[in-house]
Each structure stands twice: as C-alpha cells, then as structure tokens.
C-alpha positions in Angstrom: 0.0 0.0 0.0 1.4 3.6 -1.1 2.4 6.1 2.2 1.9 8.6 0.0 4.0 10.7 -3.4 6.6 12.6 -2.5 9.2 14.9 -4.9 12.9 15.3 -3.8 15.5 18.0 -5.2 19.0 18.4 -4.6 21.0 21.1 -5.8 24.4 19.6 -5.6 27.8 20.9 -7.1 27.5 20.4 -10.3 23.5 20.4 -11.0 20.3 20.0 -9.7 18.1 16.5 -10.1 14.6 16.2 -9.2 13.0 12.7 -8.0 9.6 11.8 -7.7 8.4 8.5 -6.2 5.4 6.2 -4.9 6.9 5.7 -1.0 5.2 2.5 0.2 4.4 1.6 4.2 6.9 -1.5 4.0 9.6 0.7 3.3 10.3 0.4 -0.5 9.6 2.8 -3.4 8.7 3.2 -6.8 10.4 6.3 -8.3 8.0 7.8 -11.6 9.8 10.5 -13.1 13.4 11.7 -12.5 15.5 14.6 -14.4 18.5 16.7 -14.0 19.5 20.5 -15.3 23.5 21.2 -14.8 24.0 23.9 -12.7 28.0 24.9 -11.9 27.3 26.4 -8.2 30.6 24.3 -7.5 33.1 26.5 -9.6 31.4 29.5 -8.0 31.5 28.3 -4.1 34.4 26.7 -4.2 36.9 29.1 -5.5 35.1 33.0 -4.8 33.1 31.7 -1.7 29.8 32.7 -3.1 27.2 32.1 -5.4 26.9 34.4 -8.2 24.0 36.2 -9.2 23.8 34.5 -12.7 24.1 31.1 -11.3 21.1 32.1 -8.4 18.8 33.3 -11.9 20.2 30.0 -13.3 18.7 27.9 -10.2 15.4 29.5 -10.3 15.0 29.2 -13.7 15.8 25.3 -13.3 13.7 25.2 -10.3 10.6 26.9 -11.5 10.9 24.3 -14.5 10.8 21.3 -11.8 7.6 23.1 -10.4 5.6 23.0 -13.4 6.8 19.1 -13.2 5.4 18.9 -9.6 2.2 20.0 -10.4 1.4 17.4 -12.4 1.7 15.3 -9.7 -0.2 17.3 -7.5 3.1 18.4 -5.5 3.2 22.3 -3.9 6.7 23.5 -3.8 6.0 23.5 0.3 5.7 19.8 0.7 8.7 18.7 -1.6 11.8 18.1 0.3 14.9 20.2 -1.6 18.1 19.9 -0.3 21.7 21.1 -1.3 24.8 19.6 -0.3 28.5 21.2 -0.3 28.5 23.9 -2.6 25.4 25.6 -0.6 27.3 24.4 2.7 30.4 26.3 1.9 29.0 29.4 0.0 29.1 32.9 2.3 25.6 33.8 0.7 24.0 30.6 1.2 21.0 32.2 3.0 20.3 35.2 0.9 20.4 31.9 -1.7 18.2 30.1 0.5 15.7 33.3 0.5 15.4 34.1 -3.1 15.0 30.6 -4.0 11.4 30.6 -1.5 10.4 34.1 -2.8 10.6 33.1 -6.2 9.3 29.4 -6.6 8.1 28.6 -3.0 10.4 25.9 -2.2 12.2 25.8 1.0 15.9 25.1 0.8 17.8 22.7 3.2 21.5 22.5 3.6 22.1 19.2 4.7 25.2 18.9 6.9 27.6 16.2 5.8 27.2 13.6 7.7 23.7 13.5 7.6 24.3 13.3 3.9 26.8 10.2 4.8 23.0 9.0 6.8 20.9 9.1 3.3 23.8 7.7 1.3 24.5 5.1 3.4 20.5 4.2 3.7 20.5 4.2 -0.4 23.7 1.8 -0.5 21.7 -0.4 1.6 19.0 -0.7 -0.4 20.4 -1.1 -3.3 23.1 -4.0 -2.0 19.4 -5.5 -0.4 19.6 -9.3 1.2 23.6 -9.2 -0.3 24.1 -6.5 2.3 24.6 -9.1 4.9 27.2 -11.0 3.2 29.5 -7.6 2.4 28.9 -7.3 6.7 30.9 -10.3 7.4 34.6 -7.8 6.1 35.3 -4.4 6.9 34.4 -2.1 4.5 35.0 1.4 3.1 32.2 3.4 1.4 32.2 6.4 -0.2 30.9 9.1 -2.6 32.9 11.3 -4.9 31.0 14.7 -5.3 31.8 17.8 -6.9 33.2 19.4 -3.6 33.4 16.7 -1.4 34.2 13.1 -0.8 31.8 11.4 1.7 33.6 8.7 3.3 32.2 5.7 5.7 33.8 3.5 7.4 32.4 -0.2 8.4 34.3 -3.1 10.7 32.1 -6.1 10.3 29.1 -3.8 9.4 28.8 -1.7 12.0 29.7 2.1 11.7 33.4 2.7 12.7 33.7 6.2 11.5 32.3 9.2 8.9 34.2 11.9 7.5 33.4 14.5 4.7 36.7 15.3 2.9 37.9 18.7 0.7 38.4 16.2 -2.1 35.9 16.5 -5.3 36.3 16.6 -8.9 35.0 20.6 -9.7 37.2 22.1 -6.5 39.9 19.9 -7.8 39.2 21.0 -11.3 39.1 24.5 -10.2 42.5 24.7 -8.4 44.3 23.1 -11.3 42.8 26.2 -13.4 44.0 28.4 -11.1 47.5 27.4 -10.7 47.5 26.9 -14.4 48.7 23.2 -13.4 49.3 20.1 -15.3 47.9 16.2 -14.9 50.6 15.6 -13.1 50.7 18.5 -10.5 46.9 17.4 -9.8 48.2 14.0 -9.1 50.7 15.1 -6.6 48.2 16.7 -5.0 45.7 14.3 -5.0 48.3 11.5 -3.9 49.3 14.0 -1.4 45.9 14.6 0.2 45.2 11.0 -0.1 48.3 10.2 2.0 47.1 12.8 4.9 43.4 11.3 5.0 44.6 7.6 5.0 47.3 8.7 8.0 43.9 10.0 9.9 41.7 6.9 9.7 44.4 4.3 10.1 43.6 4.5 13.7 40.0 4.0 13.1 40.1 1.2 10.7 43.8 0.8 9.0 42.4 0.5 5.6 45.2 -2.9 4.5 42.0 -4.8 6.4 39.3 -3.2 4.4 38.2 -6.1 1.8 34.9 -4.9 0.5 34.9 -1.0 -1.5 31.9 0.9 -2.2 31.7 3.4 -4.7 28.7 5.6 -5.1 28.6 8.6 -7.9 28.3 9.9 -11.6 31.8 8.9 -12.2 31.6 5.6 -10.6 28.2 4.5 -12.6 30.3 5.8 -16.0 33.4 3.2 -15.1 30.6 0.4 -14.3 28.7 1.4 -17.4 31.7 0.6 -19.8 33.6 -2.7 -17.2 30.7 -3.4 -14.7 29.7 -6.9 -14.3 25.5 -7.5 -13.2 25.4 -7.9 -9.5 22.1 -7.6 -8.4 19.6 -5.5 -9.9 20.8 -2.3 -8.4 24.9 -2.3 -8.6 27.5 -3.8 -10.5 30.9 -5.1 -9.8 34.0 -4.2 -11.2 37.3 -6.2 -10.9 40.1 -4.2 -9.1 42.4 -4.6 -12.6 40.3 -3.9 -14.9 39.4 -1.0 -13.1 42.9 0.2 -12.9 43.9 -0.1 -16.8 40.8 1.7 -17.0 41.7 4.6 -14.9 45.1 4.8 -17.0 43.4 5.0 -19.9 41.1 7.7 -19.7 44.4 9.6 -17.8 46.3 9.3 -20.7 42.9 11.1 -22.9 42.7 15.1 -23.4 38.7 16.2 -23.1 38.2 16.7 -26.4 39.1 13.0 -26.8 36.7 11.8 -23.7 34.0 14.3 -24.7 34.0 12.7 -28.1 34.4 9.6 -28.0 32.5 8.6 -24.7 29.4 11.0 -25.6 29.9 13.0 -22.7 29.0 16.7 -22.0 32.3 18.5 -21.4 31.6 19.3 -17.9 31.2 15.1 -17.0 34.2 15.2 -19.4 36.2 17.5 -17.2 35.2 15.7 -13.7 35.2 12.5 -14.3 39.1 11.8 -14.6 40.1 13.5 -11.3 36.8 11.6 -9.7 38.1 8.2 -10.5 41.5 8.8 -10.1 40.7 9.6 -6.3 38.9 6.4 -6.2 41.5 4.6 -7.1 44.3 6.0 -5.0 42.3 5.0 -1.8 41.2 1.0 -3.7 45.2 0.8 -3.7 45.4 1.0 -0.1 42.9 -1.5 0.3 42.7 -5.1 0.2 39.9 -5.0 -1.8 39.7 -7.4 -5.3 36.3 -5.1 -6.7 34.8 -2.6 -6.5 31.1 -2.4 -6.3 29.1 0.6 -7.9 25.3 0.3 -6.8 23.1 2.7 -9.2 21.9 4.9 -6.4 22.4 8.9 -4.9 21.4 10.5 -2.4 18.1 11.0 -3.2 17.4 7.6 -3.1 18.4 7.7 0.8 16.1 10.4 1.2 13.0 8.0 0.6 14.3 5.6 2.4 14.4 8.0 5.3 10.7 8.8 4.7 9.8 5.9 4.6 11.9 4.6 8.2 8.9 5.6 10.2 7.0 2.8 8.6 9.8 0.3 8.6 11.1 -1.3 11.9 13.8 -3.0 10.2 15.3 0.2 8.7 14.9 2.2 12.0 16.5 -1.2 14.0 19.5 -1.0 11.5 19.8 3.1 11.8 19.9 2.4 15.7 22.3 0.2 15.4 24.7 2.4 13.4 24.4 5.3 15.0 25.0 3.3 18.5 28.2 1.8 16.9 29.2 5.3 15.9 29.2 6.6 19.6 30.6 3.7 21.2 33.8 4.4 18.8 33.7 7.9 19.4 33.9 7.0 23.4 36.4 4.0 22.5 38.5 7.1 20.9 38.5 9.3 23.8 39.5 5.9 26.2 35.9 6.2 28.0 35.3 3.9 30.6 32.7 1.3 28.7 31.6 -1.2 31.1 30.4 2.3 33.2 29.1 4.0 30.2 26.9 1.1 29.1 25.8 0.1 32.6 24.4 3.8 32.4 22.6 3.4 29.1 20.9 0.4 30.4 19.5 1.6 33.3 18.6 5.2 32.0 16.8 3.3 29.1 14.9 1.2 31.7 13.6 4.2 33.2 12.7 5.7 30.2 10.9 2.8 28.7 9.2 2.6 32.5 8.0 6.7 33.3 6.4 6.7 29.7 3.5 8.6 30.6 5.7 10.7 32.9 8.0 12.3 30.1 5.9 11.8 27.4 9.0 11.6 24.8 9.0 9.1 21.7 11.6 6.8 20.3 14.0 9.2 19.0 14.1 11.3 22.3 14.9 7.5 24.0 18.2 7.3 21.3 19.6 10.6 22.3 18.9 9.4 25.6 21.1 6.3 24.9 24.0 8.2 23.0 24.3 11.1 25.5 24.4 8.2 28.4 27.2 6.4 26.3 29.3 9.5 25.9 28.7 11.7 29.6 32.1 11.0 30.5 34.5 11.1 27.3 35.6 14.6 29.0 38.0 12.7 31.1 40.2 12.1 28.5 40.8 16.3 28.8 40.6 16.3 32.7 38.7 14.5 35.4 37.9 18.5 36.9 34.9 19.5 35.3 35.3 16.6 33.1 30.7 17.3 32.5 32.1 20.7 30.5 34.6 18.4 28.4 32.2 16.1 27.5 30.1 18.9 26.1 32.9 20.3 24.0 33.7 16.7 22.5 30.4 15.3 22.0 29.3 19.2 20.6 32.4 18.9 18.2 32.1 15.7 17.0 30.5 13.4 14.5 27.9 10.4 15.9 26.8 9.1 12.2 23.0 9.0 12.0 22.9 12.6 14.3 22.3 15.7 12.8 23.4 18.9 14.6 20.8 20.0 16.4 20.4 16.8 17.4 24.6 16.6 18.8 23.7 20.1 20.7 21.1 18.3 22.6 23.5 15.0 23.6 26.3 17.4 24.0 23.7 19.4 26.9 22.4 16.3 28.1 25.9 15.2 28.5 26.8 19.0 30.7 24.0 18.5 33.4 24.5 14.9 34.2 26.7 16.3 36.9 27.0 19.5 38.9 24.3 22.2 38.6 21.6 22.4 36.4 20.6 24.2 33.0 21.4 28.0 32.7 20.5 30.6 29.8 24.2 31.9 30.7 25.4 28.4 28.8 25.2 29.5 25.4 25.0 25.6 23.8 22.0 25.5 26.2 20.7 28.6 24.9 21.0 28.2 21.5 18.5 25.6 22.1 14.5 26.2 20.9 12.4 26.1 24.2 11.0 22.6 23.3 14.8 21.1 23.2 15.3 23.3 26.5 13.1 20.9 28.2 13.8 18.1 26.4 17.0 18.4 28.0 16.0 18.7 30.9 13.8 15.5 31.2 16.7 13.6 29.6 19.4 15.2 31.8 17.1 14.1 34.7 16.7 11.1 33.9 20.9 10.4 33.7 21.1 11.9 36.7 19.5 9.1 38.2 20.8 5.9 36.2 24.4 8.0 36.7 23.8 8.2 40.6 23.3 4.4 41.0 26.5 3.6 39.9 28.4 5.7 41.6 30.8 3.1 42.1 31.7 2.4 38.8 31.4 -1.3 39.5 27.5 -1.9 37.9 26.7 -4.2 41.4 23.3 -3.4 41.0 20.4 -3.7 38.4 17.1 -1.9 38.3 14.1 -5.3 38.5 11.1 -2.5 39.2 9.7 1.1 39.3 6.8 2.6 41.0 5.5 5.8 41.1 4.0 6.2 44.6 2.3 10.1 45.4 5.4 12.3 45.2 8.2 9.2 45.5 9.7 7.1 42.6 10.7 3.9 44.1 13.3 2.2 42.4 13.5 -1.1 43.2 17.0 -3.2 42.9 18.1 -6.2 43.2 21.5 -5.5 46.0 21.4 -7.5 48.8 23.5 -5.3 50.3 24.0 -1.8 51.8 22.8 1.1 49.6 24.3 4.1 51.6 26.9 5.0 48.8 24.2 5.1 46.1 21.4 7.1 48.4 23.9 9.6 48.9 24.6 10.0 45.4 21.3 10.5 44.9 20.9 13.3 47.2 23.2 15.1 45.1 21.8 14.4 41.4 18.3 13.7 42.5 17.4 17.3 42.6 16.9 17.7 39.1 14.6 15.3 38.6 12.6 15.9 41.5 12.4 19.5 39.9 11.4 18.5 36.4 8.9 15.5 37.3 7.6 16.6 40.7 8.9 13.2 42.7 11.5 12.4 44.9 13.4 9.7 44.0 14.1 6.5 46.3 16.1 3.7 45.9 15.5 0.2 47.5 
C-alpha cells in the first residue's frame, strides 16, 4: 500500500536533479519520473566563496521548470523536500540563496550537513546491496561518494559504523584549483596522492584500511566506469574487478577532453570531472585489500525516501539504531571512556525511560539521544577529570555520531553537561541556542541520567534496576542489591534534585 507521493530536489555541485516517487508503508519505493539540469554552483563556491547572481537566476529558472513538473503530480513546492549539499554548505551567501530561492518558486531550501548526507547515502547503499548487504557485513568495509566538492567517506568493521568523515576532495574544487594554478595532470596528481596520504594517516587508527576487503563506490563517475567494465550484481549495482578498473583509470588519464568528450558521448563538464573523480577512487582501492569494486546505481536522493519511509519500517529504524550506537561507542572507544560504566548507564537510563512513559511523554527518537548522550557523559575525562561534564560537552558538541544531525549533537552534548553538577542556565550559550521545546527536552533527559548515573556511583554496575513505582510524590526504584545502599542514596541526594524538579517526585532507591 502507497504512504503517500513525495518529490525530492537536490542542488548539488555540479547540477540539480529532481526525484519523484510512490513511498510505500513497507519501506520500498517506486520512483515515476526523475530529471537533472546542470547547474555549476561548485566553480562559484568553491573558489570565490559565493554564489553568483547569474548562477542564483540559473537555479530558479531550473527550479521553476521542476515546479511545473510537480504540479502534475499534484506536488506544492511546500511539501517537496529540496536539499543542497557542499556547494550551498560552503558558499558565504548561502541564505540570501536560501531566501530568493522561497520568494521566487516557493520551495524551502535545506543545507544538509555532511554527515547526515553520509546517513541518506548510506541508507541508499543499503538498499540497493538488499539481502547481499549481509554477506558484504561479514569484512570491513569502506564506502564512499565522490562529489563535486566533497568526498563522503564511511567506514564499516564487520558492518557496524566505525567512523564518517566529509573530505575537501571532489572533482569541480579539484578542477578549479588546477585552473587556477594553471597546473598540469601531473601537478593534480601530486596533489591528489598527497591529500590522499594525509586522509589515510587519519583513519588508520580507526580502521587501518590494509584490512578493508569490500569498496563501495557511489557517484556519476563511478556508474560511468561500471557502465563501460561493470559486471551485473544484483539489480541495483554492479561489480567491477580491481584490474580492470585500474587499466581503466590509465586509460582515460592518458585522454585530453576533447578526446573523452568525443568519443564517450559525454557533456564536457562530465568530461572535465570524471578523470580527477576516478583517479581519487582509485588512490584510496590501492590502499585496500579490496579485489572489486562495487558501484550500486543509487544517490542521495534515493536515501532520502528511504528516510521517509523509516517511520513505517522497523527493520530500517532497527539498522539506523544500530549504526548510530556503533558510531558513539567508537567515538567514546577514541576518547578511552570507561565502557563497562558508560553502558551500565545506558541500560539503566533506558529502563527508566521505557518505565515513566506517561511521565515524560517523549518518543523513540528522544529514547536514542537518551542512549548516546548516556554512552558519551564522561568522554571529558580524556581532557581532565575536573569539570570533566564541560569536556564532555565540547567533545560530543564537536564531534561526528553518524546518524545525528546537529541539532540533534547540541542536545546529547547538553544532556551530557548536566549529568553532573548544577543544572541548565541561559548563561550556557550551547543550552541557549537551544528552541524552548529542546530546552526541556534536555532537561527530562538530563534528569533522567542523573539518576541511572547516581546508581553507579561506584563504577562497578553491582546493582540492576528489576522495578519502578510511582507512589504520590516518591519514585521507588527497586534493585536487586542484597547489600547496603548508603553510597548510592547519597549519590542520589546530590543528582536527584533535578529530577525531583522536572517530574515533581522524589526519587528513592531500595
């Protein structure tokens, strides 16, 4: 049964593509009309900073076409979900962009942040690799996407999220600083080896990339290589030997556009990126232990009606979950946090949760930042044990938890601030940055670790949570210690407060 039809847009470095599709309640989709204008913002944003006036006019015009698409479809600009990705991210003048693109065609831009764009790619990968998904799980595995300004990067051990970075390598701001230093092929390959080398020093720590066996390769330049050597996979990608791939990549080096243009039938733009895109491709395969790569015949925009669609599908929202959990646990594994404490926490803060339903009132997404800011409350003594709830705000605020937008970090990193010490000011300006609705959301969330916090003040987990019970103005958590509690009561004193402020009871333990 159809959830409903939705249109997607993304203005992207290089052009904007429009998707329209049937999203179904199980969690699939049939897509019914796609099409693509190019649209340089890339050369514009990545070499003045901003987004000239005649590629803004170009936009709208592009955009106003795609309307009249919509329409037919019975789509209003206001319910079409358009995003842009790194040229809009980096550009100075992204929001008077932002405003002329509503005032003149209605729709409302958003400027995804990169690693959620890592979330929808990685969704859309997925997808496409379907029930093979689980055999590529069983190696580690590196997965990315070559843009026009960036390279989205993901890395997997066994299938679970070890790390996501977005890096300054793409095809047009490679393209572009070649032009401007009036440089050869060859100068762009020392530079391209050369920013290779520093990325792979970064991430060896992570995941050292000689034990990554599977490679994933998402993009236009990607789907061109597997359109002239690809071997059928499944349905939705296509494999390409590591060798052929190579002599491949050599041979297209050793062309001048006018020969590629030509004789591949490409528009010179494609003509002019795709070289530099799949040479960076293949200076990080050659640092694998990967035989093939594979190339599913996905974008972005495929993850975004995936992501629509998660609400109705358990099994998507179970495997997001999952990822974004391995995510943090690396993150605190990084800053040497004390795990056995850390997950005794999110255990018991869950049980709470799961237990005062009708107290809080919060749904399944407030539970996971509940979760991730319980994992990560004490990475801030890797900085300093003093005032180690301020640390921990800093790193989680500053880092990346794949899966987490932003706004969504600000509210862990808060969360994370208050599990200790005194409660939520206005003078904290991460706090105060906060809409009133996440202001409170904190502070349930920050009560609620408190307490799970507070019962293992220890750090030794020698007690569990069997039962709850709300009694007038008392919560009564009962345990199962068969011993003396006085450590834990008098912890409780202390971090109590908070939730005795937010909820209106006093908690008691038993």
């Amino acid at each position: 049964m159809s959830a409903g039809t939705v249109g997607i847009i993304e203005i992207g470095s290089t052009g904007i593509r429009l998707l329209i599709a049937n999203v179904f309640v199980d969690g699939s989709y049939e897509i019914l009309e796609s099409a693509g204008k190019q649209a340089m913002l890339g050369r514009d944003a990545f070499t003045t900073g901003l987004i000239s006036r005649e590629a803004i006019h170009q936009c709208i015009a592009i955009l106003r076409g795609f309307k009249e698409i919509l329409k037919g479809y019975g789509l209003p600009p206001e319910e079409v979900h358009l995003i842009a990705t790194s040229a809009l991210r980096e550009a100075t003048n992204r929001d008077a962009f932002v405003d002329r693109v509503a005032m003149r065609t209605g729709f409302r831009v958003n400027i995804v942040e990169d690693i959620e764009e890592s979330h929808y790619l990685y969704l859309a990968v997925q997808h496409a690799l379907g029930e093979d998904a689980r055999y590529f799980a069983r190696a580690n595995t590196l997965m990315m996407e070559v843009g026009g300004g960036t390279t989205e990067m993901m890395l997997l051990r066994r299938g679970k999220i070890v790390a996501a970075h977005s890096l300054h390598l793409g095809t047009v701001r490679m393209e572009e600083q070649l032009k401007a230093a009036s440089g050869s092929s060859a100068w762009l390959m020392r530079v391209l080896v050369d920013n290779v080398r520093t990325v792979c020093a970064s991430i060896e720590k992570e995941l050292p990339l000689s034990k990554v066996r599977n490679f994933i390769v998402i993009g236009k330049d990607a789907r061109f290589a597997a359109s002239l050597i690809g071997v059928h996979g499944r349905e939705q990608y296509r494999v390409l030997p590591q060798g052929d791939f190579v002599t491949l990549v050599d041979r297209l080096q050793a062309m001048t556009l006018d020969e590629l243009a030509a004789h591949y039938r490409l528009p010179y733009a494609d003509a002019e990126a795709v070289v530099p895109g799949l040479i960076i491709t293949s200076l990080f395969l050659e640092r694998t232990a990967a035989e093939e790569l594979i190339v599913p015949d996905v974008s972005i925009r495929e993850g975004i009606l995936l992501a629509l669609a998660t609400g109705s599908s358990t099994e998507i929202a179970a495997e997001l979950r999952n990822q974004v959990l391995a995510s943090a646990l690396n993150l605190g594994r990084r800053y040497h946090f004390d795990e056995k404490h850390a997950s005794w926490v999110a255990e018991t803060a869950l049980f709470l949760f799961d237990h005062l339903g009708d107290m809080h009132g919060l749904a399944t997404r407030e539970r996971l930042l509940l979760e991730v800011a319980a994992l990560l409350h004490d990475v801030g003594n890797f900085i300093r044990s003093n005032s180690h709830h301020k640390h921990s705000e800093y790193i989680i605020k500053n880092s990346e938890v794949f899966g987490l937008q932003r706004e969504e970090l600000t509210i862990i990193s808060s969360v994370a601030r208050y599990h200790r010490k005194s409660g939520p000011v206005l003078a904290n300006v991460n706090y105060a940055s906060l809409t009133r609705e996440d202001r409170v959301l904190v502070l349930k969330l920050a009560a609620i670790l408190r307490v799970a916090d507070a019962l293992d003040k220890s750090h030794t987990q020698r007690l569990k949570l069997v039962d709850v019970e709300v009694r007038e103005e008392n919560l009564l958590l009962q345990t199962d210690a068969e011993y003396d509690l006085s450590l834990e009561r008098l912890s409780l004193q202390s971090k109590g407060d908070m939730f005795e402020d937010v909820f209106g009871q006093k908690v008691v333990v038993l």
